[in-house]
N, CA, C and O atoms as a CHARMM CRD file, in Angstrom:
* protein
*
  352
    1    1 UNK  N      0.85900  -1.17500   0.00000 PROA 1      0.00000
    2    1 UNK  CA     0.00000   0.00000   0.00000 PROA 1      0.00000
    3    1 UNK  C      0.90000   1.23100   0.00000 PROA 1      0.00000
    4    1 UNK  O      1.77000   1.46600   0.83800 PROA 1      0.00000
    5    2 UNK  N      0.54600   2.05400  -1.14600 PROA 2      0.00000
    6    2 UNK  CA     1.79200   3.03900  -0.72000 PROA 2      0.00000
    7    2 UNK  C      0.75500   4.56100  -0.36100 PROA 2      0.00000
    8    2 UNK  O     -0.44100   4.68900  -0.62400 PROA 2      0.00000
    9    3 UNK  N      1.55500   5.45400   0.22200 PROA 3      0.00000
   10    3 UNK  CA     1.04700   6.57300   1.08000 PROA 3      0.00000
   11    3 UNK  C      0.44600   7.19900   0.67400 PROA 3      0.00000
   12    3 UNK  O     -0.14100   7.97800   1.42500 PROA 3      0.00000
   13    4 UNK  N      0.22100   7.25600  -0.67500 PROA 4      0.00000
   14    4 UNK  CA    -1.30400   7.70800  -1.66700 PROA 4      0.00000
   15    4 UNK  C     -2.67500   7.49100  -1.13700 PROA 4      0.00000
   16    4 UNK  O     -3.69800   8.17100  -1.06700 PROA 4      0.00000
   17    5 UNK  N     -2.27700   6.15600  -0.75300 PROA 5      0.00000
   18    5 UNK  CA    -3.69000   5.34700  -0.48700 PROA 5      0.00000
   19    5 UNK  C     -4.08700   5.70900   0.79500 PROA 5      0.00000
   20    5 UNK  O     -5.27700   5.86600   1.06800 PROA 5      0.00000
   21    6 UNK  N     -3.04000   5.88000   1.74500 PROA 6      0.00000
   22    6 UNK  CA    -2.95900   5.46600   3.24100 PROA 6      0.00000
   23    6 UNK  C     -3.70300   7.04800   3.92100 PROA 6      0.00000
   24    6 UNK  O     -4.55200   7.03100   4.81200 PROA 6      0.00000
   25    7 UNK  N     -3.21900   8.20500   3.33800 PROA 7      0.00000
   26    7 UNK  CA    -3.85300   9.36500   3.45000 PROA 7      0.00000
   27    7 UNK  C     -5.20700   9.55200   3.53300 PROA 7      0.00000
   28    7 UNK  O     -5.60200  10.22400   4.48600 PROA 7      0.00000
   29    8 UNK  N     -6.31900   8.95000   2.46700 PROA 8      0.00000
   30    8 UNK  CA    -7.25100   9.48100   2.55500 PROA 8      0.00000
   31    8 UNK  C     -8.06000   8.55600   4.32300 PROA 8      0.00000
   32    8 UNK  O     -8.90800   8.79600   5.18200 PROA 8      0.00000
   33    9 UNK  N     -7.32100   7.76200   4.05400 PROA 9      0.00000
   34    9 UNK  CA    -7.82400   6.92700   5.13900 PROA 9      0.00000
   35    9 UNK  C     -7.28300   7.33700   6.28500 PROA 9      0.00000
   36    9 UNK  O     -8.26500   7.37000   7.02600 PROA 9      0.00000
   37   10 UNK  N     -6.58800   7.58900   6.76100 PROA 10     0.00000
   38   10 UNK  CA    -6.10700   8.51800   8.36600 PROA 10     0.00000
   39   10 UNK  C     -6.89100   9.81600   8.23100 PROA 10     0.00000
   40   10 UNK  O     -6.92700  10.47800   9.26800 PROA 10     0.00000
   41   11 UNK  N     -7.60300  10.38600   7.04700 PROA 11     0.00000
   42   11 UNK  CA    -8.21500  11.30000   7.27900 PROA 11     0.00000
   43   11 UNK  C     -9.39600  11.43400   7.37700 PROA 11     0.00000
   44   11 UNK  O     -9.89300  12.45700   7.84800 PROA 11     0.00000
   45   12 UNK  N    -10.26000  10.17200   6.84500 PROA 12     0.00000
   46   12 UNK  CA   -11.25900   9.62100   6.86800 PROA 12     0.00000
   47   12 UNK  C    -11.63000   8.98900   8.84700 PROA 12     0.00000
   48   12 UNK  O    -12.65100   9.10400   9.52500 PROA 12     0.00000
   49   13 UNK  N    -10.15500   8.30200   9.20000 PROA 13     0.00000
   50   13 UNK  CA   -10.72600   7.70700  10.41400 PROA 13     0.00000
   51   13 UNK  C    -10.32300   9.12500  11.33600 PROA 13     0.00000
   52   13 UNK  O    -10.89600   9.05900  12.42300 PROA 13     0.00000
   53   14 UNK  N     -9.75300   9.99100  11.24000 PROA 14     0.00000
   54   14 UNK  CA    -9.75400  10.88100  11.78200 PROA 14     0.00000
   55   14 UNK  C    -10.85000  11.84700  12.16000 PROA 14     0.00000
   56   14 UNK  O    -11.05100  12.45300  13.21200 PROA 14     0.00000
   57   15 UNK  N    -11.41800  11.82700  11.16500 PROA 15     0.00000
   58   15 UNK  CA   -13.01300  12.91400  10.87600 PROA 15     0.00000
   59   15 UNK  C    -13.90600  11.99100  11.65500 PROA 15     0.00000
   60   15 UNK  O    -14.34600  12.57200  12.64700 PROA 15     0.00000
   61   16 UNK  N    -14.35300  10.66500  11.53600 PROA 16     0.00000
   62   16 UNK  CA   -14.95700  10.52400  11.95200 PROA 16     0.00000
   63   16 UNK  C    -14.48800   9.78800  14.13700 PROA 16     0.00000
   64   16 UNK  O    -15.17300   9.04800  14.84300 PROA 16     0.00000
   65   17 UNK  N    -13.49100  10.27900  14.36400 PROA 17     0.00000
   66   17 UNK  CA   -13.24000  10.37300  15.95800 PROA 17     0.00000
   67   17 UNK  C    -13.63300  11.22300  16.21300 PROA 17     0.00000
   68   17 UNK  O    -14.40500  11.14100  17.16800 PROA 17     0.00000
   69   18 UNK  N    -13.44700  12.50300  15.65700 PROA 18     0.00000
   70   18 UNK  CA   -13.89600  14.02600  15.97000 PROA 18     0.00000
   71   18 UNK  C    -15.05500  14.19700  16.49300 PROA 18     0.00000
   72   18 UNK  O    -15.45200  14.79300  17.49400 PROA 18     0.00000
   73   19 UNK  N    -15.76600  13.31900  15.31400 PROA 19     0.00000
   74   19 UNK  CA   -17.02400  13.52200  14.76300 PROA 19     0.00000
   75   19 UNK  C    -17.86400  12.80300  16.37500 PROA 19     0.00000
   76   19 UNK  O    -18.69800  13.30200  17.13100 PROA 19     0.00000
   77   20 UNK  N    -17.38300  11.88500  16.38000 PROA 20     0.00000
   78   20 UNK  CA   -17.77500  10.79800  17.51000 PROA 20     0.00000
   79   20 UNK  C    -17.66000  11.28300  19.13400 PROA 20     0.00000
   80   20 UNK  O    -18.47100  11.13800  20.04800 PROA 20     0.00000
   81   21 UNK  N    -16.11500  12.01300  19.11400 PROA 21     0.00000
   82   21 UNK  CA   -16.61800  12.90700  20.57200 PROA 21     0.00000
   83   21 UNK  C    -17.54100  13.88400  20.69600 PROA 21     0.00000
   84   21 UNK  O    -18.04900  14.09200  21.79800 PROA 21     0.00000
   85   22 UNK  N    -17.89900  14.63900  19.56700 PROA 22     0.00000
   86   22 UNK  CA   -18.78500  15.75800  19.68500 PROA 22     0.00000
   87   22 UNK  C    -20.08300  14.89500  20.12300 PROA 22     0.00000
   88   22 UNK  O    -20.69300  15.19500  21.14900 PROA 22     0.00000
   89   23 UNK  N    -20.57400  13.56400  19.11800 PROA 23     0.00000
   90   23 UNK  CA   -21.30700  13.46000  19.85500 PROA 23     0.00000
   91   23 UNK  C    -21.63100  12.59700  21.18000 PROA 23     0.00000
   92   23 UNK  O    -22.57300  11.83500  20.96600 PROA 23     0.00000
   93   24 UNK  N    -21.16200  12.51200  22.37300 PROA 24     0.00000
   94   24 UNK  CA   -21.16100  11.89700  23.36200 PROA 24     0.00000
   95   24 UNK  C    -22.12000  12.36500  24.17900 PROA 24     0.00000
   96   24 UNK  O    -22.29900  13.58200  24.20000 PROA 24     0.00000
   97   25 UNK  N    -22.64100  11.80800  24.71800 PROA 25     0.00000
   98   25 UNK  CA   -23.60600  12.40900  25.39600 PROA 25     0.00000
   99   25 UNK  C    -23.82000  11.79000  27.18300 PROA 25     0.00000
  100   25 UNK  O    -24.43500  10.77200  27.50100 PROA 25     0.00000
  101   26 UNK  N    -23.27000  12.53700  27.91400 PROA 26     0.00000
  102   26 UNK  CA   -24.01100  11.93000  29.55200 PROA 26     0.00000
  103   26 UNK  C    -24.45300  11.02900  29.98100 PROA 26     0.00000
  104   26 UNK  O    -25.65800  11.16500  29.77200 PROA 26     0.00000
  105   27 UNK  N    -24.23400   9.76000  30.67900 PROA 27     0.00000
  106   27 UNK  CA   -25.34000   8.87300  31.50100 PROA 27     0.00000
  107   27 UNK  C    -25.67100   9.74700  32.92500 PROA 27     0.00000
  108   27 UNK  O    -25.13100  10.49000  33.74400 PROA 27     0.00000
  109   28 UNK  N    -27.05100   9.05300  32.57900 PROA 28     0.00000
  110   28 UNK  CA   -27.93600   9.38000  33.94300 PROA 28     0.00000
  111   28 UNK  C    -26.74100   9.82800  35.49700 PROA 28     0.00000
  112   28 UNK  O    -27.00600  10.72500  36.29800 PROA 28     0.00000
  113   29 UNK  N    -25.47700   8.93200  35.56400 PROA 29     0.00000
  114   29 UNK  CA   -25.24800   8.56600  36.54900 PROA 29     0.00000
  115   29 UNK  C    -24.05600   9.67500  36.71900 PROA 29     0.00000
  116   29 UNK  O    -23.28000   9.72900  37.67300 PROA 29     0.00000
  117   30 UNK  N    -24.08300  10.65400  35.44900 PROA 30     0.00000
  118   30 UNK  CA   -22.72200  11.38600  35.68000 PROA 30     0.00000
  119   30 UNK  C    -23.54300  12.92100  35.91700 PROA 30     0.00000
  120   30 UNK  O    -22.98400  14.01100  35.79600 PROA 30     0.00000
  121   31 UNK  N    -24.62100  12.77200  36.18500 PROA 31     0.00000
  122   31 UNK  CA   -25.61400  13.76500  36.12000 PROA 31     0.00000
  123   31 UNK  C    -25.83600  14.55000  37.71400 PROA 31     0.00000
  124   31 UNK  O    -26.33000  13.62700  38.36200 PROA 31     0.00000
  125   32 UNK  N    -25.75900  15.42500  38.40500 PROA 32     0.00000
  126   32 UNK  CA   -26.46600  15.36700  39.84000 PROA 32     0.00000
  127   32 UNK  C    -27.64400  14.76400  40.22300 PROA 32     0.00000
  128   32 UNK  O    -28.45900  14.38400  39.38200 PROA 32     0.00000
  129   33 UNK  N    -27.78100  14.66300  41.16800 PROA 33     0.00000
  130   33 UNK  CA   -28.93200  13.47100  41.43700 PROA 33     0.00000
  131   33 UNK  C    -30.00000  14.33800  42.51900 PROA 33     0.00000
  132   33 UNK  O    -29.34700  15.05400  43.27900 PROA 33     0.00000
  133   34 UNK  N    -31.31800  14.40700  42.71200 PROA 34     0.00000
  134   34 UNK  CA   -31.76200  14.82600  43.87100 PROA 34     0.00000
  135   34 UNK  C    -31.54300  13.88300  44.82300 PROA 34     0.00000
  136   34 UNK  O    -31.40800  12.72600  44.42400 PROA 34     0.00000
  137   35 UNK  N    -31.45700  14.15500  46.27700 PROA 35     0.00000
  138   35 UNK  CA   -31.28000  13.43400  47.39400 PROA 35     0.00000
  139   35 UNK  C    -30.33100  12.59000  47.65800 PROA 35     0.00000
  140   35 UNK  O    -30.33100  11.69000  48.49800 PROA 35     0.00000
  141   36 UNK  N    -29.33400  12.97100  46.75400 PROA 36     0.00000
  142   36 UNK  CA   -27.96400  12.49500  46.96000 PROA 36     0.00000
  143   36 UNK  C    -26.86000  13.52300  47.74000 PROA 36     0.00000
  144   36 UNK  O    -26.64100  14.62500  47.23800 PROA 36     0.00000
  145   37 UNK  N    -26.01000  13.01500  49.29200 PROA 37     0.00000
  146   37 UNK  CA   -25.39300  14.10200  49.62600 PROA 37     0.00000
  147   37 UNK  C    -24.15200  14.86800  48.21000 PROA 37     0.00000
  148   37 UNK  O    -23.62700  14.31900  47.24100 PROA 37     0.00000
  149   38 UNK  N    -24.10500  15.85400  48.55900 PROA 38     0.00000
  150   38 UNK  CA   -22.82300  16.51100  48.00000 PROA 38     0.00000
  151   38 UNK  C    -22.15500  17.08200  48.09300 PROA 38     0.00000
  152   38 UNK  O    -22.53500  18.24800  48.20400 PROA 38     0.00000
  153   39 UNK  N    -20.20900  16.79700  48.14900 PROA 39     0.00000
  154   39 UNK  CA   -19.42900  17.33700  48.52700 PROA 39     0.00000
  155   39 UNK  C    -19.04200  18.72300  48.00600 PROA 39     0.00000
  156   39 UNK  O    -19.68900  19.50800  47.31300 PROA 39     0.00000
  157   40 UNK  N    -17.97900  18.80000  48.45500 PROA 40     0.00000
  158   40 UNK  CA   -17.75700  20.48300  48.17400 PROA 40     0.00000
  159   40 UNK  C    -16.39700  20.66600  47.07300 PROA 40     0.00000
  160   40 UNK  O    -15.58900  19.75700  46.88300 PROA 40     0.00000
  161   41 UNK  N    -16.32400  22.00200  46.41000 PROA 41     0.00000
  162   41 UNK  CA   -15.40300  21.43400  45.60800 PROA 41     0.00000
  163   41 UNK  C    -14.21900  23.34000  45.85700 PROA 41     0.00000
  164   41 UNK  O    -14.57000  24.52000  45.84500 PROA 41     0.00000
  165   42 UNK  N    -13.35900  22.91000  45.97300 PROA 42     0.00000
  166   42 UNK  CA   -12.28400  24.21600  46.34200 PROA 42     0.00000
  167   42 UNK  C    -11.62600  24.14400  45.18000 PROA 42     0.00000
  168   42 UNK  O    -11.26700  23.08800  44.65900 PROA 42     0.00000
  169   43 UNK  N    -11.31100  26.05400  44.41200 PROA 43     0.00000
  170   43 UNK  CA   -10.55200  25.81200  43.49900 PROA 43     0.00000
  171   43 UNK  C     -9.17200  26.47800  44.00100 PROA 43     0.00000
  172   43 UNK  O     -9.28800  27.01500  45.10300 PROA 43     0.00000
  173   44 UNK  N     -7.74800  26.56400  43.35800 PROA 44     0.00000
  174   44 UNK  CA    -6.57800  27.11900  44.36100 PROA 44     0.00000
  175   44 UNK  C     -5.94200  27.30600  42.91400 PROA 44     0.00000
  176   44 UNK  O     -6.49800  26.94700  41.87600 PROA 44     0.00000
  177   45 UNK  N     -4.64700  27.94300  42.99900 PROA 45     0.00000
  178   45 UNK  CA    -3.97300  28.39200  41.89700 PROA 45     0.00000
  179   45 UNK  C     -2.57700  27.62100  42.57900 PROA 45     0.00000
  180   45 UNK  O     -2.32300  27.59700  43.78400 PROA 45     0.00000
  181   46 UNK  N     -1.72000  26.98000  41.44500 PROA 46     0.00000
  182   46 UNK  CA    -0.30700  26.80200  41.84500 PROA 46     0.00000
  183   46 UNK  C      0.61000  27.22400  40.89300 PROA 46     0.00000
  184   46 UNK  O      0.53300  27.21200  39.66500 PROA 46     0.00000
  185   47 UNK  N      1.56000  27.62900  41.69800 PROA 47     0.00000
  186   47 UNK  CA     2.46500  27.87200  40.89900 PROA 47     0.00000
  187   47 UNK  C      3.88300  27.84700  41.16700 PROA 47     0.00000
  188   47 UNK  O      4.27300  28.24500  42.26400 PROA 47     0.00000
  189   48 UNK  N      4.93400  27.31000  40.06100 PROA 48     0.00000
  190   48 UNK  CA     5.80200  26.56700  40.34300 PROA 48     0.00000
  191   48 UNK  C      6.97200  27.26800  40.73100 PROA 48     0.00000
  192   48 UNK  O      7.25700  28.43800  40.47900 PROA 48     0.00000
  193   49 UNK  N      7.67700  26.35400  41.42900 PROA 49     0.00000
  194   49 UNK  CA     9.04600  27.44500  41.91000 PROA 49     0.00000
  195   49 UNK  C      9.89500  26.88800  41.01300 PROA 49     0.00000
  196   49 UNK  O     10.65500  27.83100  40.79200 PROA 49     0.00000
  197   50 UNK  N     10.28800  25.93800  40.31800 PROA 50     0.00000
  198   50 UNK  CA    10.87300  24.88600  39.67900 PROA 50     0.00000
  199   50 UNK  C     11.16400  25.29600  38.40100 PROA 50     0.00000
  200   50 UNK  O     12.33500  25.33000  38.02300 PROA 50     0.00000
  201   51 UNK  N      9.95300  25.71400  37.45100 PROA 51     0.00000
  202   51 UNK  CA     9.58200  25.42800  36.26600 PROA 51     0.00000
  203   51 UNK  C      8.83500  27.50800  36.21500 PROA 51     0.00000
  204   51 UNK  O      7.70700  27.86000  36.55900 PROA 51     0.00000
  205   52 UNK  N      9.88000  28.34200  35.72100 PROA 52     0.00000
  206   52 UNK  CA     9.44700  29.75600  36.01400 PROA 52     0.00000
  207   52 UNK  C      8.22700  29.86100  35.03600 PROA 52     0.00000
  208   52 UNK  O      8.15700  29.22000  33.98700 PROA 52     0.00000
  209   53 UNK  N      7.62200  30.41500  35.32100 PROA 53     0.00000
  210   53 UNK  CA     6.12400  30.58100  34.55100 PROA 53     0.00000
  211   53 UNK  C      5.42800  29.54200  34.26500 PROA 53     0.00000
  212   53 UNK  O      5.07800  29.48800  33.08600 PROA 53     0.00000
  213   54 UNK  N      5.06900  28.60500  35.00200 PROA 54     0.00000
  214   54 UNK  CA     4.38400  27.32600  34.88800 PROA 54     0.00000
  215   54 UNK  C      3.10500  27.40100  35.99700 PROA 54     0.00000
  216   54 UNK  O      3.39700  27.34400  37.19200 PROA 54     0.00000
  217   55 UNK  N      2.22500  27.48100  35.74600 PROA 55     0.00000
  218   55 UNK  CA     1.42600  27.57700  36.39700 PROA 55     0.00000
  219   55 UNK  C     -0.53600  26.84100  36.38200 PROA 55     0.00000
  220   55 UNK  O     -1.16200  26.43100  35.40500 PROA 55     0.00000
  221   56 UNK  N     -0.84300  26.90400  37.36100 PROA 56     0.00000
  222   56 UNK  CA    -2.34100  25.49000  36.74600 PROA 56     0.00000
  223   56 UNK  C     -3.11200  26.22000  37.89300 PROA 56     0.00000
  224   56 UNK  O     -2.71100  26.86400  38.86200 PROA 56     0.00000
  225   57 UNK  N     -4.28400  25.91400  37.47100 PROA 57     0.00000
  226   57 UNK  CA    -5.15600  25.93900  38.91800 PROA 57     0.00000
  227   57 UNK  C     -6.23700  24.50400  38.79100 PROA 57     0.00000
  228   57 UNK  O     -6.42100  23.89200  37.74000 PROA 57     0.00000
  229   58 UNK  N     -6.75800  24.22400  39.88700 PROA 58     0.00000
  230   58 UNK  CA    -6.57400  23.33200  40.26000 PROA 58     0.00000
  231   58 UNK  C     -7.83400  23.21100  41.45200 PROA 58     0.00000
  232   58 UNK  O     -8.09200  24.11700  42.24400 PROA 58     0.00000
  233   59 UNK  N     -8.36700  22.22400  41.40800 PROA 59     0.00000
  234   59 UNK  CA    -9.82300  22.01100  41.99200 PROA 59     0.00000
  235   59 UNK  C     -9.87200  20.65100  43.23100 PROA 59     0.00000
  236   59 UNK  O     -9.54700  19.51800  42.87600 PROA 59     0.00000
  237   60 UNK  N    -10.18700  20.85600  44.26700 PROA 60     0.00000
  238   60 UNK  CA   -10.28500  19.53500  44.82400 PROA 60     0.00000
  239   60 UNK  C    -11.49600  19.14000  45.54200 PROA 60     0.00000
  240   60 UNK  O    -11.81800  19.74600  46.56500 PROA 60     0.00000
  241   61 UNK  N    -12.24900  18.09100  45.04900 PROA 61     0.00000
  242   61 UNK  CA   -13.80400  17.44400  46.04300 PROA 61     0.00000
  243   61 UNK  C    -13.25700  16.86700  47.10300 PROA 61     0.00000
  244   61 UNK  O    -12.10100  16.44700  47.16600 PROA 61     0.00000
  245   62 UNK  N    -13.95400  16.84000  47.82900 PROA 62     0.00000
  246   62 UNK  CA   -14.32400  16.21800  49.12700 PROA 62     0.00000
  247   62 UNK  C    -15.76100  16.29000  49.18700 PROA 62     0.00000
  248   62 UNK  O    -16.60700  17.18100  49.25500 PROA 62     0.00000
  249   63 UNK  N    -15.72500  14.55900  49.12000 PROA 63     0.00000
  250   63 UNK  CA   -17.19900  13.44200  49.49300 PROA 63     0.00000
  251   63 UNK  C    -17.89000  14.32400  50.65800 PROA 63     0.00000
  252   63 UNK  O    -17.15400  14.96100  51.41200 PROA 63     0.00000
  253   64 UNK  N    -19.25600  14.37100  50.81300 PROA 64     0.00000
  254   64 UNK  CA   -19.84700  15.00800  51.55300 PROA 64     0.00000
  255   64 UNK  C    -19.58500  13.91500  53.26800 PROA 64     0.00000
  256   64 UNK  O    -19.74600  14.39200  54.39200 PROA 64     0.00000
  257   65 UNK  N    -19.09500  12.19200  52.92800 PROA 65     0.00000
  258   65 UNK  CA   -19.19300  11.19400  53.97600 PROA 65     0.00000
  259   65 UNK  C    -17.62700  11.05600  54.14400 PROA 65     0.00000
  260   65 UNK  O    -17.15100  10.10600  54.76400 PROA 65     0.00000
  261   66 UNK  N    -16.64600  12.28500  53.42500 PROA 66     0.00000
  262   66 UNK  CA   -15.27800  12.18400  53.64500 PROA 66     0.00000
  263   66 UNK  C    -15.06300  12.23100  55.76600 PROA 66     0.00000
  264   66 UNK  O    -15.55800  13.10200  56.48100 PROA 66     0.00000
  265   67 UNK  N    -14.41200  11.31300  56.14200 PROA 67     0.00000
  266   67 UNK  CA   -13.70400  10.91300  57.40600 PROA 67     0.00000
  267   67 UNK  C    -12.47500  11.36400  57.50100 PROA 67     0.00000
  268   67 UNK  O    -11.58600  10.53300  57.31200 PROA 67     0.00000
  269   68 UNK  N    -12.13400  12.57700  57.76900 PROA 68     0.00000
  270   68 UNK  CA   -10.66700  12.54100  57.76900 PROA 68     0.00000
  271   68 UNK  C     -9.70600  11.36600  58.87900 PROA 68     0.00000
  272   68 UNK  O     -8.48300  11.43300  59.00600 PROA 68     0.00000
  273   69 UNK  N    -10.49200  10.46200  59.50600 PROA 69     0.00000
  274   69 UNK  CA    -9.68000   9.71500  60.25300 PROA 69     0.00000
  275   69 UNK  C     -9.51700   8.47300  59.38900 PROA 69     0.00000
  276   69 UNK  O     -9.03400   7.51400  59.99100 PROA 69     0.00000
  277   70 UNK  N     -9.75200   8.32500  58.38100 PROA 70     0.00000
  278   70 UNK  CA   -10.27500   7.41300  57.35200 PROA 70     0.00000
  279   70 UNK  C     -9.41700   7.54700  56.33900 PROA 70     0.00000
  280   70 UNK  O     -9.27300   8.68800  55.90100 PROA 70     0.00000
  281   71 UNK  N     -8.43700   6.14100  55.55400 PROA 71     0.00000
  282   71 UNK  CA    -7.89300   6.06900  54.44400 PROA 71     0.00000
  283   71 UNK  C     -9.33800   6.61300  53.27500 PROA 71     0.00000
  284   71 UNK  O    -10.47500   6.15700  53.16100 PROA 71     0.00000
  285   72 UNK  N     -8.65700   7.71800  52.58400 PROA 72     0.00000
  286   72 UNK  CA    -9.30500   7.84100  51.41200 PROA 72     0.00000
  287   72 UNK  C     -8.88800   7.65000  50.04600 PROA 72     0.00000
  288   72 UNK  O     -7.71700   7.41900  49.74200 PROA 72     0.00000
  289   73 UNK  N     -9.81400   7.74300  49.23700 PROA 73     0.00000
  290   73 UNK  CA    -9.50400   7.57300  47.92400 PROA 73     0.00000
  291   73 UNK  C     -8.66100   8.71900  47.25900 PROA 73     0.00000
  292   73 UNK  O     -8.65700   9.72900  47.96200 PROA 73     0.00000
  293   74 UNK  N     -7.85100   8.84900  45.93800 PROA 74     0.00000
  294   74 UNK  CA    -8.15400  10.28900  45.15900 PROA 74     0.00000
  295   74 UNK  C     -7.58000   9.56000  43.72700 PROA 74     0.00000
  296   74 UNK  O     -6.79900   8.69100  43.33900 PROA 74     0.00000
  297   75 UNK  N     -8.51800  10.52900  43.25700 PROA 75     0.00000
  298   75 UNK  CA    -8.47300  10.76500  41.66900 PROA 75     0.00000
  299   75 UNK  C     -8.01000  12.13300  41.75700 PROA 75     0.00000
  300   75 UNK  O     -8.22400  12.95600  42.64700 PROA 75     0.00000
  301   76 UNK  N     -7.14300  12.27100  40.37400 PROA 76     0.00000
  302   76 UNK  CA    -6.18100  13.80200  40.02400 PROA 76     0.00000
  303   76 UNK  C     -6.20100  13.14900  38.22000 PROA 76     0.00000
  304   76 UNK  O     -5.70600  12.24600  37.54500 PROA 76     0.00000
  305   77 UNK  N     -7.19700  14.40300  38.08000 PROA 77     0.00000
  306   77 UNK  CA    -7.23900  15.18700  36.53200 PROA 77     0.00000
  307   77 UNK  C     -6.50800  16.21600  36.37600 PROA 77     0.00000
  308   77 UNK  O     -6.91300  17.26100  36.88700 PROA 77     0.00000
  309   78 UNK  N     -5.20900  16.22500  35.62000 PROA 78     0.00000
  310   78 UNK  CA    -4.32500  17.43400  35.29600 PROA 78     0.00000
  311   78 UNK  C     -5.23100  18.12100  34.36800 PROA 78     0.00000
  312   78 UNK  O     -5.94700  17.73300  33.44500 PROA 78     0.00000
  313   79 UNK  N     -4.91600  19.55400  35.03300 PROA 79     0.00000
  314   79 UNK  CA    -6.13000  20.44000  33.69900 PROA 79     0.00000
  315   79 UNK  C     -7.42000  19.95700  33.68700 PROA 79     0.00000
  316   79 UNK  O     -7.86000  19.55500  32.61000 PROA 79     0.00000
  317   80 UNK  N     -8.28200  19.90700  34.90900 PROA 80     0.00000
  318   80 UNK  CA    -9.02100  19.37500  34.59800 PROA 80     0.00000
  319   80 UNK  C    -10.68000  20.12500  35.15800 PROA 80     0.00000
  320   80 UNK  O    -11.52400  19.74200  35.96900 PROA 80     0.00000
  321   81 UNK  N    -10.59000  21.18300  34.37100 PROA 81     0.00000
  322   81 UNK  CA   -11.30100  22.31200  35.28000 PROA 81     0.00000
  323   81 UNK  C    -13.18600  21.89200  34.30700 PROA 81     0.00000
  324   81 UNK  O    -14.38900  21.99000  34.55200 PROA 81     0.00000
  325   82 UNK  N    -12.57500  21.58100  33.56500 PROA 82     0.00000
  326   82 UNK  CA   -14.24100  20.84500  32.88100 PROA 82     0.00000
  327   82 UNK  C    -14.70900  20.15900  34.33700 PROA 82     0.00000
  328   82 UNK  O    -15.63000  20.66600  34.97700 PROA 82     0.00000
  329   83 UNK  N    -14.17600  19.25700  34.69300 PROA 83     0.00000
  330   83 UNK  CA   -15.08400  18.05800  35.45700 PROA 83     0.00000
  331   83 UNK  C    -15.94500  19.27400  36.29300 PROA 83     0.00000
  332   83 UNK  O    -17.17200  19.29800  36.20000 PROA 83     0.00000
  333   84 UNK  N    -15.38200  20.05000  36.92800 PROA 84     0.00000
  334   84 UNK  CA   -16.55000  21.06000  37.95000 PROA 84     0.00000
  335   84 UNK  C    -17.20300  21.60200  37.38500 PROA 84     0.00000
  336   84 UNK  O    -17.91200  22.33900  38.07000 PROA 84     0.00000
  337   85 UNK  N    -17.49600  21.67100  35.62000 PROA 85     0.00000
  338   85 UNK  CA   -18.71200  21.87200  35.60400 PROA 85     0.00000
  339   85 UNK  C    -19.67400  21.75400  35.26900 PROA 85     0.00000
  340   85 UNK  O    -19.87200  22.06600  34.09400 PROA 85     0.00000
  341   86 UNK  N    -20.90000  21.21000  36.13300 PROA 86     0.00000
  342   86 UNK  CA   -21.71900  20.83500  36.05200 PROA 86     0.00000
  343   86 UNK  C    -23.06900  20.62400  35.03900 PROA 86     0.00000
  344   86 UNK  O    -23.93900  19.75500  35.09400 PROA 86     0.00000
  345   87 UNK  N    -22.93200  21.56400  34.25500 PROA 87     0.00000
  346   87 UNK  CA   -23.42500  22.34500  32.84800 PROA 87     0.00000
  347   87 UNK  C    -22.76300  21.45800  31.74700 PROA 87     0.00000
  348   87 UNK  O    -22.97000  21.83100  30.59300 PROA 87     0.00000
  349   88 UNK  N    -22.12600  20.52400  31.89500 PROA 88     0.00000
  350   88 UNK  CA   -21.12600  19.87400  30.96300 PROA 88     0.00000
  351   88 UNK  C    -19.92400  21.16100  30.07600 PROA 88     0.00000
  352   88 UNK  O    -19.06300  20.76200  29.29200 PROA 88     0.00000
């Protein structure tokens, strides 16, 4: 197969990934819920001493049934200021 061929087709499966995230759409379960507790969500700015002009801000939940005497979980989304909001 030579790269003549191979082009239209990386551009073909390309268009249609695009095409495929636009349309994604929500389950029920990623939705707020009535009568479900809910935690709180803090946003903070960092910035690096390391790396001069590098900088993120940066969001953290806490479960409304968070224990601080209690091993917890965490998830960390770099850049990940979509997930808070709620509006998709």
């Amino acid at each position: 197969m030579n790269s003549r061929s191979v082009l239209p087709l990386v551009l073909l499966a390309t268009t249609l990934l695009v095409r495929a995230a636009d349309d994604y759409k929500l389950g029920p379960d990623s939705m707020p819920q009535e009568g479900l507790s809910r935690g709180t969500v803090t946003k903070d700015h960092w910035l690096s001493k390391i790396f001069p002009g590098t900088e993120r801000d940066y969001w953290i939940y806490v479960p409304a049934q968070y224990d601080s005497s209690k091993p917890a979980c965490v998830m960390v989304f770099p850049d990940g200021g979509g997930y808070v909001n709620t509006n998709g």
